[in-house]
N, C-alpha and C positions, 0 to 999 in steps of 0.2 A: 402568521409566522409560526412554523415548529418549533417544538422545544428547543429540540438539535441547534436550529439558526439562532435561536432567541440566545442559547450557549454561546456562541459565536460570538457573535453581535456584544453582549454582555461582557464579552474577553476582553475590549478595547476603548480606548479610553484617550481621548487629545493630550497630548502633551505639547508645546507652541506649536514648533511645525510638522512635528513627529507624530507618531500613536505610540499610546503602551499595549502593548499585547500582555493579557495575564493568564493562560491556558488552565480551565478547567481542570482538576485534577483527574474528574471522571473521563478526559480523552486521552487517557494512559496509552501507549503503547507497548515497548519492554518497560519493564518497573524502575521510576521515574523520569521515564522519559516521556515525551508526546508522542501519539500513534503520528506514522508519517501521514496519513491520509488525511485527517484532522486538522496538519498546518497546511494544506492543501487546499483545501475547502476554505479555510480562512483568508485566501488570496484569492479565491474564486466571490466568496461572498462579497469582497470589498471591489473587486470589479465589474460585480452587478450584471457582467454581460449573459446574454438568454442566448444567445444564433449561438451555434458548438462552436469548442475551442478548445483550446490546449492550455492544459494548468500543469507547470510545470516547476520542479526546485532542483536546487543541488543542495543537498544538505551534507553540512561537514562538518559540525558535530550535534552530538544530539541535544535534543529542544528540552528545557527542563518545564517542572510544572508546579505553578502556585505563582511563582517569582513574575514579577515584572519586568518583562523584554522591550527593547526598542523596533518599530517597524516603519520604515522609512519606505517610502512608494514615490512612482513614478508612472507620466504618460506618455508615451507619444504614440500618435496615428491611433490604430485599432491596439495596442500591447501595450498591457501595465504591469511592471516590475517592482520587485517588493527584496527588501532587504531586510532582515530580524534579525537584531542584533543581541548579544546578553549582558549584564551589566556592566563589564568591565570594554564592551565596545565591540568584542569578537564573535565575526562573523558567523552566524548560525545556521544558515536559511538564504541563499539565492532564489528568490523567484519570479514567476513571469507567468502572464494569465495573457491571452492571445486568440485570436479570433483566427478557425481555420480555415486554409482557401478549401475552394469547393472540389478541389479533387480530394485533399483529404478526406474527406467529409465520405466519399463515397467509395473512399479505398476500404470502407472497414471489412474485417473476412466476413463471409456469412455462413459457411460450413458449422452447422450443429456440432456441437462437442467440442470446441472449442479451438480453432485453430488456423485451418486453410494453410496459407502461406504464409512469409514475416510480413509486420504491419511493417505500412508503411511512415516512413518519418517524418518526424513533425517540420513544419513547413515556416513557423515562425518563431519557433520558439527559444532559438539563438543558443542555445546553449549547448558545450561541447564534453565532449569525454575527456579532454584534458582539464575543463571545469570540475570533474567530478573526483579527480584524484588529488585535490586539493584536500581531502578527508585527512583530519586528524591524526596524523602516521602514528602517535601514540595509539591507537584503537585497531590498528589494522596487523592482522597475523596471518602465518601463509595457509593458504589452505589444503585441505585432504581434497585428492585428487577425486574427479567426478569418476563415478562408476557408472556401466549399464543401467538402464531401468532394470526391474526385476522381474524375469516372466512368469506368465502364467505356470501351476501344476501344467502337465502334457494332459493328467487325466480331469480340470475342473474345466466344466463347459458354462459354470454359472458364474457370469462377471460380479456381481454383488460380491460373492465371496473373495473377490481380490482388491476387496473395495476398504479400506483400511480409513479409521476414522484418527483426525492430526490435533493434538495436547490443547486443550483450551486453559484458560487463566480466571481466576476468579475476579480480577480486577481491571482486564484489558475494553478498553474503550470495542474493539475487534467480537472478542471471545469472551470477556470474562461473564461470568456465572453470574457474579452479585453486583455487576456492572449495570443500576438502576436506568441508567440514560442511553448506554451502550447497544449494538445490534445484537449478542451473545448470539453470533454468527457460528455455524458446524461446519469446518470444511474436511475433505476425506482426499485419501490419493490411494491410484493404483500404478501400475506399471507403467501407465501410458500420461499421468496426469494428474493438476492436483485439480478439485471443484466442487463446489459445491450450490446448495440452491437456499435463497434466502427468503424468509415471508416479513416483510418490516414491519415493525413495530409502531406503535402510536408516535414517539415521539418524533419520528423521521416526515409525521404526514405533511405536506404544506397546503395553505388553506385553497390552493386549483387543483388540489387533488393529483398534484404531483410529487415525486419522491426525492427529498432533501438530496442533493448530492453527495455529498459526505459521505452519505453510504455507500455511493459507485468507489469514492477516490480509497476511504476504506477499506471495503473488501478487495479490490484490487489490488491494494498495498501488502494487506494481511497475506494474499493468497501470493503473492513475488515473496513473500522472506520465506513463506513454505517450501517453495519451488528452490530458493538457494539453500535451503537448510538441508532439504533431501540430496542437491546436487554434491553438496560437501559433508555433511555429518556434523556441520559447524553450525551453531549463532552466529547472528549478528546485528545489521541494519541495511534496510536500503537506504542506499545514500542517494541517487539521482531517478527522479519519480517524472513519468510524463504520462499525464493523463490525459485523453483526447475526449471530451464530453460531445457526443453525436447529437443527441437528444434528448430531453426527458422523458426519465422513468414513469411509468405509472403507477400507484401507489400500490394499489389494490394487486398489481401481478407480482411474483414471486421472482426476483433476481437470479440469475444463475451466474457465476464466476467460472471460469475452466481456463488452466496453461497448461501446454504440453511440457513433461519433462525433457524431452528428447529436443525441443527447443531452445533449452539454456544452454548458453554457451559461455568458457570463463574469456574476458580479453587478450586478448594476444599480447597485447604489452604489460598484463599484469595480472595473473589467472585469480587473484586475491578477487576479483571482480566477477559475478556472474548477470548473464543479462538476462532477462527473461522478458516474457511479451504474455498477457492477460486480458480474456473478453470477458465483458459483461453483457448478459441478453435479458430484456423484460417483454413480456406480451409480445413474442416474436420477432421482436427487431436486434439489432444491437446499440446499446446505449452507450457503452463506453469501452474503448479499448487503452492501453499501456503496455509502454516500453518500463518497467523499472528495472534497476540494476540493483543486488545484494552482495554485500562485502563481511566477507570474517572479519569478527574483532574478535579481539585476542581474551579468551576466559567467558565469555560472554554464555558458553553453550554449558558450561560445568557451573556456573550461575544459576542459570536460567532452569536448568536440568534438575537442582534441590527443590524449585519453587512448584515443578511441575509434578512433581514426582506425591504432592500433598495431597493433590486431586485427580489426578489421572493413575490409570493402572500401567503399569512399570512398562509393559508391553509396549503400549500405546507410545509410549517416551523412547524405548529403546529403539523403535523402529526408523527412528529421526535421527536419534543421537546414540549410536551406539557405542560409542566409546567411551562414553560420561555414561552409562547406564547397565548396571551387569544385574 
């Protein structure tokens, strides 16, 4: 078992017919909260299933960490659903881990650099866009209208240089720096995308020499709240996460992430919502694709914006948030 699972596994604990869930402090997301990709993989690891599938949540408000959660699960057929509750009984966490039919499986895009067409949707995974705007209406603020990507100089013919590196945290399960157990993953965006490429760490290895998933649901999570952070200028959270696990990673090759900007779209019924779609490639396949969606919460980015601003160069920060950054 990896560290990572061994983390996992360790979080949870019988209570008569329930489990308690106690999340790691080290699988921070924003600060105090849980990274979404993290209670993802905790619904993946308790469904144990190997053939691909789709892990999937609505999350409607965010997952705190230390504290002792309620997680109630279910089966039927090939689909197990998971509810995480916090102490006073309210809802935190819709989930569902679900085995994909075989055309899923083979719709993934294969176009290098991340993209092709829109993925296609998930096949069992039950859950709907009016599930996801059950989100906490105290959290959610309108947002700043999407702008163009930003082009190229007419005169730079060197893509690197439009290659822009995105604010890391010193304590995020994702990114942070002094994050011991963490990927302290680098992701960068230019005009066309946000991506980046990842080499794992010890802790992620599993002893068949494949690559813990958490890292796929993670950095696919990290690099969707990048993709709505640049679409609005705003913080926030993804609140409804579908991850499609195609196959195992392999350890040893280097992850790549990549979404197109020019792909996110906010919902027609409620522009507060952006949706975005996210490939993961190792050893030339694709291992994992996602739909997640990112929601402005209200204060989140003028928050977030002091704590960044400790460790990254202002620039860096400004280019995300430029209204909270002068």
């Amino acid at each position: 078992m990896s560290a990572i699972d061994a983390t996992l596994r360790h979080a949870l604990e019988v209570s008569g017919p329930d489990l308690v869930l106690t999340l790691d402090p080290a699988l921070q997301g924003l600060p105090d909260a849980a990274h979404g990709g993290s209670v993802l993989a905790v619904f993946d690891a308790l469904a144990g299933a190997t053939a691909p599938r789709e892990v999937a949540g609505i999350y409607r408000r965010r997952v705190p960490l230390g504290l002792p959660l309620t997680l109630r699960r279910s089966h039927e057929d090939s689909t197990e659903t998971f509810v995480l509750c916090d102490q006073s009984e309210g809802v935190l966490v819709d989930g569902r881990v679900a085995i994909l039919a075989a055309d899923a499986v083979t719709a993934a895009p294969s176009r290098p650099g991340g993209g092709g067409g829109a993925l296609r949707g998930p096949v069992l995974s039950g859950l709907t866009r009016r599930d996801a705007t059950a989100l906490d209406s105290r959290d959610a603020a309108s947002v700043v209208p999407a702008g163009p990507p930003r082009p190229r100089p007419a005169d730079d013919d060197d893509a690197e240089r439009d290659a822009y590196p995105l604010p890391i945290s010193r304590a995020c399960f994702a990114c942070g720096t002094d994050n011991e157990l963490g990927l302290r993953a680098r992701l960068e965006f230019d005009a066309d995308s946000v991506r980046g490429a990842w080499q794992p760490r010890a802790p992620f290895r599993r002893p068949d020499g494949s690559l813990a998933p958490v890292a796929l649901t993670t950095l696919l999570d990290e690099a969707a709240f990048w993709l709505g952070a640049l679409a609005t200028g705003e913080s926030g959270m993804t609140t409804e996460l579908r991850v499609s696990l195609h196959e195992p990673a392999p350890f040893e090759a280097p992850v790549t992430v990549s979404g197109r900007r020019a792909a996110v779209r906010p919902r027609s019924e409620d522009p507060r919502y952006q949706e975005t779609e996210i490939v993961a490639r190792a050893g030339g396949h694709v291992v994992a694709t996602a739909r997640i969606t990112f929601v402005v919460v209200r204060g989140a980015a003028r928050r977030l914006v002091g704590g960044m601003l400790a460790i990254n160069d202002p620039a860096c920060v400004r280019r995300v948030f430029p209204a909270y950054t002068r």
